[in-house]
C-alpha positions as CSV (number, residue, x, y, z in Angstrom):
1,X,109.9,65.9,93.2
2,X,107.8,63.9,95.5
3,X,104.7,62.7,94.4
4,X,102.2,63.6,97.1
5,X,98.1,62.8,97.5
6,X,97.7,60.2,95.1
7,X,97.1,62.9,92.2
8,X,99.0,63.2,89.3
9,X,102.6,64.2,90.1
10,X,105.2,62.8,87.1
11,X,108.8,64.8,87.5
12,X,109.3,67.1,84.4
13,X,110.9,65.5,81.6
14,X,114.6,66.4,81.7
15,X,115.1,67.1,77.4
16,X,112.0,69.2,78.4
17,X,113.7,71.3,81.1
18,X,116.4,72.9,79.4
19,X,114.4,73.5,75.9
20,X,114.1,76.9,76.8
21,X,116.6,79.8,78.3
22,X,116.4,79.6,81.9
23,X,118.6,82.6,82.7
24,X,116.4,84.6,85.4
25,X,117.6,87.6,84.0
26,X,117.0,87.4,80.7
27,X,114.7,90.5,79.6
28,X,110.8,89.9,79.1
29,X,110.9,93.0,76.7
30,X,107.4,93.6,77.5
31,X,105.7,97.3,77.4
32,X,104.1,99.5,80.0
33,X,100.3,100.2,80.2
34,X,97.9,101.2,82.3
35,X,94.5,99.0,82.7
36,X,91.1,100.8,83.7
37,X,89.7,99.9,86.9
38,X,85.7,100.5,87.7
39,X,86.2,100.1,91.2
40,X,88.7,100.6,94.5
41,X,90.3,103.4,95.8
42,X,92.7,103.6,92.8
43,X,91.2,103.2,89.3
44,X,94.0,102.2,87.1
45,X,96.7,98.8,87.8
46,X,99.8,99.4,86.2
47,X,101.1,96.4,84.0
48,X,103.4,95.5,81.6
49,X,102.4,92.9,78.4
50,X,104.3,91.5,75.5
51,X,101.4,91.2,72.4
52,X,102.4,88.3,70.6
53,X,98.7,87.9,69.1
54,X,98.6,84.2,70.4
55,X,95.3,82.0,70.7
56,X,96.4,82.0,74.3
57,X,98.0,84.3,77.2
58,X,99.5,84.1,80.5
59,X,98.8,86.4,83.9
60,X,101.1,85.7,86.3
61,X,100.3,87.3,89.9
62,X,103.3,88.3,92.4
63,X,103.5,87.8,96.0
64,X,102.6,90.4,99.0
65,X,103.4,93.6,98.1
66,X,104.2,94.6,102.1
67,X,107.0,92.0,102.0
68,X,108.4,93.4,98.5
69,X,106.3,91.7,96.0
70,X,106.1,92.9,93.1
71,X,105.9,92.4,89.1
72,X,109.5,92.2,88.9
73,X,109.5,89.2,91.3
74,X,111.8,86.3,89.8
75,X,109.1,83.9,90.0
76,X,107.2,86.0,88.2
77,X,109.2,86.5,85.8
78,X,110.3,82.9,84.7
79,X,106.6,82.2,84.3
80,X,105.8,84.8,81.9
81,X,109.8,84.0,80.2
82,X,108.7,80.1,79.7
83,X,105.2,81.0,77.4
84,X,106.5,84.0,75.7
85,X,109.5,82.4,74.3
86,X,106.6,79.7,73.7
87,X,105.4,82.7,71.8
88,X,102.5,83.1,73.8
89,X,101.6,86.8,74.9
90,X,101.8,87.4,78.5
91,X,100.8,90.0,81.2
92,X,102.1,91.0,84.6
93,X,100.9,93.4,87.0
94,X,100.8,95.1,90.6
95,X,97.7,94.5,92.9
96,X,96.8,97.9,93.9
97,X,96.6,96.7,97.3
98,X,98.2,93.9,99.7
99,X,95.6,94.9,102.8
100,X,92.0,93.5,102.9
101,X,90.2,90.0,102.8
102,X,91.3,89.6,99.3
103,X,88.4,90.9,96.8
104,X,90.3,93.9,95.6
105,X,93.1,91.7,94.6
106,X,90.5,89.3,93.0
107,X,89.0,91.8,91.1
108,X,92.9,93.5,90.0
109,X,93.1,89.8,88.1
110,X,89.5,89.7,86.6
111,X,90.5,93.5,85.2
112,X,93.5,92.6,83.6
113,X,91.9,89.3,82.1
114,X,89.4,91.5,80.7
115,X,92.2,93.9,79.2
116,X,93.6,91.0,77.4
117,X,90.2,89.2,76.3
118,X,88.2,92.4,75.9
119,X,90.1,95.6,75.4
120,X,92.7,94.7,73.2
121,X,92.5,95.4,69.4
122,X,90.8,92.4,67.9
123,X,93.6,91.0,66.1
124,X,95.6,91.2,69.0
125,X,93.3,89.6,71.4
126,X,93.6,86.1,72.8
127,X,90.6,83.5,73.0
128,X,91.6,81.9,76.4
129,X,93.9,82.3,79.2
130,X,96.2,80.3,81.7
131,X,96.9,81.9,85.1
132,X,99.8,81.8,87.3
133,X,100.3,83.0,91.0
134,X,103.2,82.9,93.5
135,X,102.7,82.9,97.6
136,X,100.4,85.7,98.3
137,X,99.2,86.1,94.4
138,X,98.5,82.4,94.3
139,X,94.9,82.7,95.8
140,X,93.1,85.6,94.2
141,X,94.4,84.2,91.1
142,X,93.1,80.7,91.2
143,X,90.3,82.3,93.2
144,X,89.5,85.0,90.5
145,X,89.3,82.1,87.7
146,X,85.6,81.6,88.9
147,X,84.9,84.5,87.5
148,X,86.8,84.4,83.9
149,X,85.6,81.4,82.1
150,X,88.1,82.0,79.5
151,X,90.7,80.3,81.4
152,X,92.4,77.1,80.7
153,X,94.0,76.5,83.4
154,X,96.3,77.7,86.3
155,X,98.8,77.1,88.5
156,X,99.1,77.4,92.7
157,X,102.8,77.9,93.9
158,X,103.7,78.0,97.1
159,X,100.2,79.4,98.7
160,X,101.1,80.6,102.0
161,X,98.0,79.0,103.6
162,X,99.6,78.9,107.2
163,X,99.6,83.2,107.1
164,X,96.4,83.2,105.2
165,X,94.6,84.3,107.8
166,X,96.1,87.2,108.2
167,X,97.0,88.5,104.9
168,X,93.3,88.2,103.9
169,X,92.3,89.2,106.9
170,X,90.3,86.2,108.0
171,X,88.5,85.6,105.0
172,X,90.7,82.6,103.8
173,X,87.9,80.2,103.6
174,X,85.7,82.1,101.6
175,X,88.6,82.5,99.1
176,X,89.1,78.5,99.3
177,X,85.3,78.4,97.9
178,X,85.9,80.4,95.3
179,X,89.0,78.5,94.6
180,X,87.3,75.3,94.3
181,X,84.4,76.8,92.4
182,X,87.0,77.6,89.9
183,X,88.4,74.4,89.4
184,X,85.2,73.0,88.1
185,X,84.7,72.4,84.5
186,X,87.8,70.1,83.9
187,X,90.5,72.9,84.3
188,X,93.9,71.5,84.6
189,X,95.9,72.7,87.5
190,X,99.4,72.8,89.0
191,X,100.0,72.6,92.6
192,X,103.7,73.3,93.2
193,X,105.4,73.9,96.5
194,X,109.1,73.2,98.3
195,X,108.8,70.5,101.1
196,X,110.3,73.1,103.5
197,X,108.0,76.2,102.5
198,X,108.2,78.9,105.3
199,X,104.5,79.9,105.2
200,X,102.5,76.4,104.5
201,X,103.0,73.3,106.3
202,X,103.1,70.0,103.8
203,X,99.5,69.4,105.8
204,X,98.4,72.1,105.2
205,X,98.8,71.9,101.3
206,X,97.9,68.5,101.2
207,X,94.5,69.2,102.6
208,X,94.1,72.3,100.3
209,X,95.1,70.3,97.3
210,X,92.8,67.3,98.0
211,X,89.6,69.5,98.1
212,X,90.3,71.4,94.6
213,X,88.6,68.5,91.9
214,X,90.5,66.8,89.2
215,X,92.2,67.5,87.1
216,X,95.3,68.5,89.4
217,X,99.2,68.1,89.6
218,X,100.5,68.3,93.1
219,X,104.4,68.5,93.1
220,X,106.8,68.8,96.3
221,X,109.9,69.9,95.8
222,X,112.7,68.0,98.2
223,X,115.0,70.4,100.3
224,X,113.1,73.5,99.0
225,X,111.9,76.5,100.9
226,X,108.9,79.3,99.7
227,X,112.0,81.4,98.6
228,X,114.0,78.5,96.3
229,X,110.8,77.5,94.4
230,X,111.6,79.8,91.7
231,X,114.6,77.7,91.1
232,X,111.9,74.9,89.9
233,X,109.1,77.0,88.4
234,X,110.1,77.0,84.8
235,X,110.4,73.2,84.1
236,X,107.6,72.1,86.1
237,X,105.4,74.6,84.2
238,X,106.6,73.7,81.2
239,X,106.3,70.1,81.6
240,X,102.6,70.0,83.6
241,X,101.1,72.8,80.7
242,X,103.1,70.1,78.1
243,X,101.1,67.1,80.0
244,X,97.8,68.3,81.1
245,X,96.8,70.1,77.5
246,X,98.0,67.1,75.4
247,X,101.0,69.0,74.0
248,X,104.0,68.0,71.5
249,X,105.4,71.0,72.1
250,X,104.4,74.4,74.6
251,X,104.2,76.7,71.5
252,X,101.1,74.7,70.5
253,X,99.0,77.4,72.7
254,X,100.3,80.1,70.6
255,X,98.1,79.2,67.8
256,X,95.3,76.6,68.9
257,X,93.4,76.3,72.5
258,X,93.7,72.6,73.8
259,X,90.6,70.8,74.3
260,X,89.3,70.3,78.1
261,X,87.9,66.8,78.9
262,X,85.2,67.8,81.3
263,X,85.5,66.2,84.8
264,X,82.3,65.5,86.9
265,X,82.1,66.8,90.3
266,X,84.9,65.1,93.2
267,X,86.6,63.6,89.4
């Protein structure tokens, strides 16, 4: 891991990295359902969540769907595998859409947060939220947290910023405002990416890591490509959620929210 930008960037802790099964095809056990949708062409996003009535949950957001993204993508699925073995309940779904400037998919993450915070049983519902997206995924997530101030924090990995333009159909900077909008209000974020990404040059990121404020861990993975991250998504998850929420231990979030320290403006 190569520290990059002169923002936090310490490696994951190696007794840390193999805590938890790795095994990419270990089973999530999680449940279908079928979240409610008041706009869009097609009213309903189908999901799948393990309920582990934790103080806080995980969405993680898959890459484009034209290229075969899905729920099911591996990245995906070792982010939601880390924090529910944590024993924190967790959420996947598939964007209704790939095609468009990016709104729709926005809004597919603001639905399911509101499905976990606000629809759920009472018991069963979480207070805040961390949230995770891969390649295409990564922006409307981290964009949509400007819109759900329940959320902790969230993690970028591998944003493909050099195709942006065209798979949000030229509207790329207005998602970069919304982005840095929603890293205001001390939020601690992960930046992750392989040194030889396909779709997002090291400048590239640099430059889009350097305008989101603190608090931010940027991580480059040496001899990596956009397709190999998933290789190093469990560990530095584990190890920047461990770090930037002032954890002993990951399973912490399962029943207490952290404390933010709140960051001023450019911090």
């Amino acid at each position: 891991v190569r520290p990059r930008g002169g923002v936090s960037s310490s490696p994951p802790s190696p007794a840390m990295a193999y805590e938890f099964d790795q095994n990419p095809r270990r089973p999530l056990h999680d449940e279908p359902v079928t979240i409610s949708c008041p706009t869009g062409y097609y009213r309903s996003i189908s999901a799948r969540v393990k309920l582990l009535n934790s103080a806080v949950a995980v969405i993680a957001c898959h890459p484009w769907g034209l290229m075969g993204g899905s729920m099911h993508d591996i990245v995906v699925r070792q982010s939601l595998s880390l924090f529910n073995q944590a024993g924190l309940t967790t959420l996947r779904f598939d964007f209704r859409s790939g095609l468009g400037r990016g709104f729709q998919s926005v809004d597919d993450v603001r639905f399911c947060a509101n499905y976990l915070l606000h629809e759920l049983p009472e018991a069963q519902r979480p207070q805040k939220l961390i949230i995770v997206g891969y390649s295409y995924g990564s922006i409307p997530a981290s964009a949509a947290v400007a819109d759900i101030p329940e959320v902790i924090g969230f993690a970028v990995i591998a944003p493909p910023l050099d195709y942006a333009w065209a798979l949000y159909m030229f509207n790329i900077d207005r998602l970069k405002e919304r982005v840095v909008e929603a890293s205001t209000g001390g939020r601690p974020k992960l930046l992750l990416i392989g040194e030889h990404d396909n779709f997002c040059s090291m400048d590239s990121f640099v430059a889009f890591a350097e305008a989101l404020p603190g608090p931010k861990t940027m991580r480059v993975i040496d001899s990596c490509d956009h397709f190999r991250i998933y290789a190093h998504v469990f560990k530095n998850l584990e190890s920047w959620a461990v770090q930037a929420f002032k954890l002993g231990h990951l399973s912490e979030l399962a029943t207490k929210v952290p404390e933010l320290e709140c960051v001023a403006p450019g911090g």
